[in-house]
C-alpha positions in Angstrom: -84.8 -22.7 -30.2 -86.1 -22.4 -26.6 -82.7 -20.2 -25.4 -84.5 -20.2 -21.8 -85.0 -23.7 -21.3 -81.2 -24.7 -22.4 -80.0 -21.7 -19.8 -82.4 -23.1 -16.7 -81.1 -26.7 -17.8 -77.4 -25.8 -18.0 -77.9 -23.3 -14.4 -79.9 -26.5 -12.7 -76.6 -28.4 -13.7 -74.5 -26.7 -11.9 -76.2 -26.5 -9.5 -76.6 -30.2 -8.5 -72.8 -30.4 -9.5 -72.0 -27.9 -6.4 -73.8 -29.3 -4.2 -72.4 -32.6 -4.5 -68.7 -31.4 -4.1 -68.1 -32.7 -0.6 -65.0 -31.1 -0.1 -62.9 -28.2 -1.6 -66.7 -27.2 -3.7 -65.4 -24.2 -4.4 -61.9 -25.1 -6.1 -63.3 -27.8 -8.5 -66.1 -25.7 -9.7 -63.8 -23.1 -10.9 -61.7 -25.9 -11.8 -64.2 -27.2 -13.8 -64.9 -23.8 -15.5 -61.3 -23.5 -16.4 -60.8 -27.0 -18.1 -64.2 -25.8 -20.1 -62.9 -22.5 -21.1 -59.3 -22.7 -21.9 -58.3 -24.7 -25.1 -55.1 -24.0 -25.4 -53.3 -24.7 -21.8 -50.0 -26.3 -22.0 -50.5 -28.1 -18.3 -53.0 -28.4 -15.4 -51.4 -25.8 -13.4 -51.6 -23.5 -16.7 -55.4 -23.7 -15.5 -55.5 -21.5 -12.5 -54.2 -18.6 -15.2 -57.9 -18.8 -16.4 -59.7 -15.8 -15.6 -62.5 -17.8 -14.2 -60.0 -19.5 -11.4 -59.2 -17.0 -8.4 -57.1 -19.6 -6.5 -53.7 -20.0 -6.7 -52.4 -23.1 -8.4 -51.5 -24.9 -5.8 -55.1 -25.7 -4.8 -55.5 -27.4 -7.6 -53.8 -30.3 -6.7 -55.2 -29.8 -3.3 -59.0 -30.2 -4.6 -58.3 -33.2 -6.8 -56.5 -35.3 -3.8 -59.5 -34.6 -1.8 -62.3 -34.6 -4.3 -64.8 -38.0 -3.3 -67.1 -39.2 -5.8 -68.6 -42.1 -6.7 -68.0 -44.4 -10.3 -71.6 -43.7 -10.7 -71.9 -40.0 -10.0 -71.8 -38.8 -13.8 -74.4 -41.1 -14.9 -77.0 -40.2 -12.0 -76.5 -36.5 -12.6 -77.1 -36.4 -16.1 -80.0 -38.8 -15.7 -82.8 -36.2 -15.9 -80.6 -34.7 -18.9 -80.6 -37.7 -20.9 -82.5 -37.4 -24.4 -84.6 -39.8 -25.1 -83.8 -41.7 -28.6 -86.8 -40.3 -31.4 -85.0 -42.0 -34.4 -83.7 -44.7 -32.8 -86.0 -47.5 -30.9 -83.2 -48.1 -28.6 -80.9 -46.7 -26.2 -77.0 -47.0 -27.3 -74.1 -47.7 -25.3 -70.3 -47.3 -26.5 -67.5 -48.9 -24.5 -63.8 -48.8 -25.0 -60.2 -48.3 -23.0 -58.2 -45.4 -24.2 -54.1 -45.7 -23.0 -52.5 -43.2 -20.8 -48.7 -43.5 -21.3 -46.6 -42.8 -18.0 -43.1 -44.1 -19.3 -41.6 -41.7 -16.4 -43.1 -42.2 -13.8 -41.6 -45.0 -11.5 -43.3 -44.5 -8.6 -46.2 -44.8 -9.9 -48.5 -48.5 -9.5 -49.7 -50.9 -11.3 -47.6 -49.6 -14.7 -48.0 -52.2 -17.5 -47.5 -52.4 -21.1 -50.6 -50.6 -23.5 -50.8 -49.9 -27.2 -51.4 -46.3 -28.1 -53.4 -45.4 -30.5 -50.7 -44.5 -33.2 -49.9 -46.4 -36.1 -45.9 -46.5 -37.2 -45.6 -48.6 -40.1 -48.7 -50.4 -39.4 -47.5 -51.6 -35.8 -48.8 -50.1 -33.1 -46.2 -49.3 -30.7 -46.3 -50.2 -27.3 -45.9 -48.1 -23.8 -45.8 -47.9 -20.8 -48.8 -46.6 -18.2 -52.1 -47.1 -17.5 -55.4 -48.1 -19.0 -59.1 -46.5 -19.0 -62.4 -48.2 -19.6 -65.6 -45.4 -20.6 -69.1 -46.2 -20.9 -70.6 -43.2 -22.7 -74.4 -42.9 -24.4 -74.6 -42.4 -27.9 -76.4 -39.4 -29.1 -78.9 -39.2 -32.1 -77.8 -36.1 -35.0 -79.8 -32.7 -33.3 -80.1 -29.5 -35.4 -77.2 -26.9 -35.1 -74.3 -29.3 -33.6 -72.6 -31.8 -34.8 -72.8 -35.2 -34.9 -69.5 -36.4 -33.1 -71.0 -35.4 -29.5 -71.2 -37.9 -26.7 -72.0 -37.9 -23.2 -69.6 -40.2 -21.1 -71.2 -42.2 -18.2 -68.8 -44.0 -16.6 -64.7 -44.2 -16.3 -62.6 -46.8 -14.4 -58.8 -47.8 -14.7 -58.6 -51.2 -15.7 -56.0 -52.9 -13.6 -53.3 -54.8 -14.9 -54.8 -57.7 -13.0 -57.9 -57.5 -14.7 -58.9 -58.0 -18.2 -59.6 -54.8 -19.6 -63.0 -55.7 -21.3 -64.0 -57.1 -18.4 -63.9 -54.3 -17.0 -66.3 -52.7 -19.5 -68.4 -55.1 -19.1 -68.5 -54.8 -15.2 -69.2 -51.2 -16.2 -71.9 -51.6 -18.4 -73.9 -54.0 -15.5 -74.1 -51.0 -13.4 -75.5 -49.1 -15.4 -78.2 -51.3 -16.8 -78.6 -52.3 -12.5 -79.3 -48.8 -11.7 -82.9 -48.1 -11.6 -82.9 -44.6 -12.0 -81.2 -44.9 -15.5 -83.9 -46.5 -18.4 -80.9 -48.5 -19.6 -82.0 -52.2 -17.6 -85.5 -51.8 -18.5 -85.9 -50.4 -22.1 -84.3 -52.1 -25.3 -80.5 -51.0 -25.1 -77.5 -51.6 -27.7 -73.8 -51.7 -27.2 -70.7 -51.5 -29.3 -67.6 -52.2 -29.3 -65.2 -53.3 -31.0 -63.0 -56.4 -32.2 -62.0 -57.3 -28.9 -65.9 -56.7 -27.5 -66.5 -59.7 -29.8 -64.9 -62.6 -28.0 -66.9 -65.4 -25.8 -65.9 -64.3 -22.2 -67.4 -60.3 -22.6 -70.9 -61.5 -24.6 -71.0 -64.3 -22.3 -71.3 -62.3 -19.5 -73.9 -59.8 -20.5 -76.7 -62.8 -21.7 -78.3 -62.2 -18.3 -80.0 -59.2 -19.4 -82.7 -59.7 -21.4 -83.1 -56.1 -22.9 -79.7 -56.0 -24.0 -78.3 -56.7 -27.4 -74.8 -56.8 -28.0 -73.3 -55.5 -31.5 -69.2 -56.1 -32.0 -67.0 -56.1 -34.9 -65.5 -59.3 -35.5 -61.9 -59.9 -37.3 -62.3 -61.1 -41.2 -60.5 -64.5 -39.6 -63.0 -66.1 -37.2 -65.0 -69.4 -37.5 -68.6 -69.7 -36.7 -71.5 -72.4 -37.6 -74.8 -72.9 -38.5 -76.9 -74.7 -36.3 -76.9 -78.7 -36.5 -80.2 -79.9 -38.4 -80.4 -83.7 -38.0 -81.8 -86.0 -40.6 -85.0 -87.0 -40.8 -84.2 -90.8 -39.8 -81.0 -90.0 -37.9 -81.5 -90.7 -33.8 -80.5 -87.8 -31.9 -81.4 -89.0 -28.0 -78.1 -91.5 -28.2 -75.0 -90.0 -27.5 -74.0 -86.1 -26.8 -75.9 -83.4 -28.8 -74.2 -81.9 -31.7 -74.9 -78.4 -31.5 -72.9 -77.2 -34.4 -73.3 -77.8 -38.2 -72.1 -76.6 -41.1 -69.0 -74.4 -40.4 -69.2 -70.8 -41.8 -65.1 -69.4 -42.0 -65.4 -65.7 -42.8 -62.3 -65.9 -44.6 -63.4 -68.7 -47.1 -66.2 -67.2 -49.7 -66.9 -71.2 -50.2 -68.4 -72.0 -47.0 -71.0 -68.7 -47.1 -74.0 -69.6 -47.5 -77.1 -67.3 -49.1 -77.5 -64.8 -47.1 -80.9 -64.5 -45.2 -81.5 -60.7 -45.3 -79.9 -57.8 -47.6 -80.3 -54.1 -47.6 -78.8 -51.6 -50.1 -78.7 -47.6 -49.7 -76.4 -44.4 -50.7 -74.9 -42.5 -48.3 -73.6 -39.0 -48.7 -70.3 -38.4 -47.3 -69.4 -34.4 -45.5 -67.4 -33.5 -48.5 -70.3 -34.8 -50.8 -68.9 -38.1 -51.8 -71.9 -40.2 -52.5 -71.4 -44.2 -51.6 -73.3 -47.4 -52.1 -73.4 -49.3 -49.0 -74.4 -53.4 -49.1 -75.6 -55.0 -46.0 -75.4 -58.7 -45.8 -76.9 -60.7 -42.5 -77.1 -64.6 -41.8 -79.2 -65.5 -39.0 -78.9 -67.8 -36.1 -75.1 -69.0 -36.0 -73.5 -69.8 -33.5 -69.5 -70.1 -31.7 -67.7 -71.7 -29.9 -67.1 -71.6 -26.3 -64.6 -72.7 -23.5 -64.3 -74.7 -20.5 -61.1 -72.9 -19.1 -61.1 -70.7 -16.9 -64.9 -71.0 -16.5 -67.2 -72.5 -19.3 -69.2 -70.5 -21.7 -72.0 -72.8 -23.4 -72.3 -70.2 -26.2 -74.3 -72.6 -28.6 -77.0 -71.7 -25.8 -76.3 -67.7 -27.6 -77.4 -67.4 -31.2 -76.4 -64.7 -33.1 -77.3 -62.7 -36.5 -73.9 -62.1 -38.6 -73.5 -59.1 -40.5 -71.3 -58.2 -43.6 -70.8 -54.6 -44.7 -69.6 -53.8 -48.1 -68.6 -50.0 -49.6 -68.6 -49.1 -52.9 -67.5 -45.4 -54.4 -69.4 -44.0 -57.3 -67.3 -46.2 -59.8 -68.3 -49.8 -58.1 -64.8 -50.6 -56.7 -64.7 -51.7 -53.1 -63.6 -48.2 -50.6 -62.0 -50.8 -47.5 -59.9 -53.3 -48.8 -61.5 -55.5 -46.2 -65.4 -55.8 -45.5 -66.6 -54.6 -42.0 -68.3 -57.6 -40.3 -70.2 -57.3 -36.7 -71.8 -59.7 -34.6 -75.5 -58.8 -33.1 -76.1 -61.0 -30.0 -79.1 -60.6 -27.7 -82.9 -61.9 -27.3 -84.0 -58.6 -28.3 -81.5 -58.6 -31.6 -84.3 -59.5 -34.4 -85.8 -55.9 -33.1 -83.5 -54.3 -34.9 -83.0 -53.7 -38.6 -80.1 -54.2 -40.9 -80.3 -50.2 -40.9 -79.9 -49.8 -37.2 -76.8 -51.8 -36.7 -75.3 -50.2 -39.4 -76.1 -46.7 -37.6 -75.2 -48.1 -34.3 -71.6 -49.4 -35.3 -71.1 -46.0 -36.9 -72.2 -43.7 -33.9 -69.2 -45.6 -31.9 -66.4 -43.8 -33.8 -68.0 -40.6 -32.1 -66.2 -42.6 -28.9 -62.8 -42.2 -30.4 -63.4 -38.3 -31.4 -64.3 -37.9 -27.5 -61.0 -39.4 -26.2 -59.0 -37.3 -29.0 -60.6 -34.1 -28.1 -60.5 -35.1 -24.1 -56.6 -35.2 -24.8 -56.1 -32.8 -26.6 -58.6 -29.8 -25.4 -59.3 -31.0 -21.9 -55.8 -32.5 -20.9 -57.2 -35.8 -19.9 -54.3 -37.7 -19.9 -51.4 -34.9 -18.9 -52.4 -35.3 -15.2 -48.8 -36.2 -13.9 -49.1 -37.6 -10.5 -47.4 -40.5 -8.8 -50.9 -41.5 -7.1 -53.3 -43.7 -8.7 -56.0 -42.4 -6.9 -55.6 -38.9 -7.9 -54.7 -39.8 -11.4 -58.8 -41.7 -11.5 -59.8 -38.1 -9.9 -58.4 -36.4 -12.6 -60.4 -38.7 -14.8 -63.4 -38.4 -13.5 -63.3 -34.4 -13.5 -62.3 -34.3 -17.2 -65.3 -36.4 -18.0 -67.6 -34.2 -15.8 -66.0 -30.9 -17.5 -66.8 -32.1 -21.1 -70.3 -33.3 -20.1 -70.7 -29.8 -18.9 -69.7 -29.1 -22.7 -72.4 -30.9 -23.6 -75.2 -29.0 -21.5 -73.7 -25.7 -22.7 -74.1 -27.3 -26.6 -77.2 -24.8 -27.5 -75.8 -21.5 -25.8 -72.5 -21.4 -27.7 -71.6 -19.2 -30.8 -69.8 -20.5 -33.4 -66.2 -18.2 -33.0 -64.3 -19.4 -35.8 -60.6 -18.6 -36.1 -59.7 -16.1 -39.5 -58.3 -19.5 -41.2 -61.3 -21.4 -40.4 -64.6 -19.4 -41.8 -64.7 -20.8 -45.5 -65.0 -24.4 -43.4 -68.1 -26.5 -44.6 -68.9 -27.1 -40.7 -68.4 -23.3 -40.2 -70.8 -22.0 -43.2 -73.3 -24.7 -41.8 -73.0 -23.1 -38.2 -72.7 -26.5 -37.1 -71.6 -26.2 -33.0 -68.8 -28.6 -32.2 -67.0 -29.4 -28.9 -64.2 -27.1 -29.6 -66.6 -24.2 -30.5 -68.4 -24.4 -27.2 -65.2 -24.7 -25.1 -64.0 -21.2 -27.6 -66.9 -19.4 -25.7 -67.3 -21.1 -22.6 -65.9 -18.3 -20.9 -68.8 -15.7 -22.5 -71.4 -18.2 -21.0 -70.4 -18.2 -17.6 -69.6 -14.8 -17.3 -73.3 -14.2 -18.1 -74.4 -17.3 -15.6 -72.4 -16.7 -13.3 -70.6 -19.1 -10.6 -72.0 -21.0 -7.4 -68.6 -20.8 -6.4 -67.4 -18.1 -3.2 -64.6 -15.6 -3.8 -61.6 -17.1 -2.0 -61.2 -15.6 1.6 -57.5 -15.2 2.6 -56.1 -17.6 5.4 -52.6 -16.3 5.7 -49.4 -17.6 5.6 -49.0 -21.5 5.7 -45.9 -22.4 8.2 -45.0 -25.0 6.0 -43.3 -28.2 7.7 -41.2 -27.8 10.6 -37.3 -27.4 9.9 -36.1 -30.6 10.0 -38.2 -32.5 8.3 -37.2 -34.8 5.8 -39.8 -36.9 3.6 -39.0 -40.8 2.8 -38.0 -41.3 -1.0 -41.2 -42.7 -2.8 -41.1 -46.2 -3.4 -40.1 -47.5 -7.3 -42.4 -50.4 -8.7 -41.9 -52.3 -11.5 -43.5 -52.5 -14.8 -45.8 -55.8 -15.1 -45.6 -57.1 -18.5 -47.6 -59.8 -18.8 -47.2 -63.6 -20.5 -48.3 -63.8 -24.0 -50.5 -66.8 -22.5 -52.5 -64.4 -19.5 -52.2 -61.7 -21.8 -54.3 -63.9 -24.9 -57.5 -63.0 -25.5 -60.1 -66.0 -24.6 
């Protein structure tokens, strides 16, 4: 391990992140430093306690309000950081919206009812806040961490206005329209899931011919095989049929054989050994819409997938099988063993939000600005792919309760382990960051002054017909 070249990489980082603070570069560094090195803070302003801030707390809030940045800025900083897939022949994409409750917050915008991730007697409970879309690059297994890293790309709020896949999807074309990222001109996967899988979102990414689309798909959708015509049957009268023989995932009568199979063990962490069976039919096809817009999706082929686990004694792990859908012109590129890896690798998306609200304090930013509440976003995303530079130059520090851990004896680095001794690393970097230089004593608004109440806006709970899924 080449300790040099990750301590130029991770210094060169830092650098370019400095320099492109506009305003306040000073603050948000250490800001930065401090979300990276303190695991255990019980707020935001708990950060300028950090040993690495030497600012009072109140600039905190100050930096954010005033920190500019474009959506794009993460993904064209890391871009001479990204590593290149070796296992994979593709690049991989993961999208998904993570909820941020705000139940009391009434001056707050554009609050509307989200799910959170909790299950209470298999309901999900519904909230009240906001919503966020990430776009972040799936990373191939590396020697000495773990496999549950990411590095996020892009963040958004997804307006109540909007459709919240939609606004993934808007996502995703920026990244594959930048040319400085390989993403629009090499083979590129995304996943998602169940609600990745419907017309509108794969509809709207067939423009890009290097892109294949892989979603999970709910055990009761319909699909069809593709109409054959008889030999002595005319076919120029009348409209085309596009659609044959239907294929209902929830009746075993209408499968048909399937057209490719793969079968393989896997080996779980705790040494559990499974037998996985991959089922794929080729070439079917949905249906699509005329309202709002039309989606000719018989023009979209697609290659269905069925996933089975089975334990050591042949009985079925899920109660369910996992089924995706792999759209794209470039899907028959890939085999049955990279779309299993690919749906796999997007779970690592779910570990990032967990640890981003838990460790990082993504969404305990309480603010009655949407703007600053994005900023806050943003940051959190840039502090954790930070993390992810400082992934080779961390020791693993675990706690007394933690050292006969399989992940500990295997010295296996984790995102938690590198914010644990963030603070050694930059101590031995050092900062880009000036020592603060006193101003004096603020005078503070004239005597008098009294500030307008803050307007209250209402929650927007949508229709069960604008809020339906097309």
């Amino acid at each position: 391990m080449d300790i040099t070249l990750y301590t130029d990489n991770l210094t060169q980082f830092r650098d370019r992140l400095y320099q492109n603070f506009a305003n306040r570069a000073d603050t948000l560094m250490e800001l930065l430093d401090a979300i990276c090195s303190v695991e255990d803070a019980g707020s935001v302003v708990a950060y300028s306690l950090a040993a690495c801030f030497r600012r009072s707390y109140s600039t905190i809030f100050k930096a954010i309000n005033e920190m500019e940045m474009d959506e794009k800025w993460l993904a064209t900083l890391v871009c001479s950081s990204l590593p290149r897939p070796r296992q994979w022949p593709f690049w991989l994409l993961m999208v998904d919206v993570t909820p941020v409750p705000r139940r009391y917050a009434p001056t707050l915008k554009d609050r509307g009812m989200v799910y959170q991730p909790e299950v209470v007697k298999g309901k999900k409970p519904v909230t009240i806040g906001h919503q966020y879309s990430t776009v972040a690059l799936g990373l191939e297994a590396e020697a000495g961490v773990t496999s549950s890293w990411v590095l996020p790309l892009l963040t958004g709020r997804a307006p109540s206005t909007e459709d919240k896949e939609m606004v993934g999807a808007q996502q995703v074309d920026r990244l594959l329209a930048d040319a400085q990222l390989p993403f629009g001109r090499d083979l590129t996967v995304e996943v998602g899931d169940t609600s990745y899988s419907k017309p509108a979102y794969l509809h709207a990414h067939r423009k890009h011919p290097h892109l294949v689309s892989v979603g999970r798909v709910r055990g009761n959708r319909t699909f069809y095989h593709r109409y054959v015509p008889a030999a002595a049957e005319e076919t120029e009268r009348g409209h085309p049929i596009w659609y044959g023989a239907r294929f209902s995932l929830a009746d075993a009568q209408s499968w048909t054989a399937a057209d490719e199979t793969l079968t393989f063990d896997e080996t779980s962490r705790r040494g559990k050994v499974y037998r996985i069976e991959v089922h794929a039919w080729h070439n079917l096809l949905m249906t699509g819409s005329y309202q709002p817009q039309r989606l000719a999706m018989h023009e979209y082929p697609f290659t269905l997938v069925r996933i089975v686990r089975y334990d050591a004694e042949g009985h079925c792990v899920y109660k369910r099988p996992l089924w995706l859908l792999v759209m794209g012109q470039r899907r028959h590129e890939l085999n049955l063993c990279h779309i299993f890896q690919a749906y796999a690798c997007r779970f690592n998306l779910e570990h990032f939000f967990r640890f981003g609200k838990q460790k990082l304090l993504l969404a305990d930013f309480q603010t009655p600005e949407v703007q600053r509440e994005e900023k806050w976003w943003q940051l959190v995303h840039i502090a954790y792919a930070q993390l992810w530079m400082a992934r080779h130059l961390a020791y693993a520090l675990p706690r007394p309760w933690q050292r006969n851990l399989p992940l500990m004896k295997r010295r296996l680095i984790s995102p938690t382990l590198v914010q644990r001794d963030f603070a050694r690393i930059i101590r031995q970097l050092g900062t880009p960051a000036q020592p603060p230089k006193h101003r004096g004593i603020s005078p503070g608004r004239r005597p008098g002054t009294r500030l307008p109440k803050r307007q209250r806006h209402k929650v927007i709970v949508k229709s069960r017909i604008t809020a339906r899924s097309t």
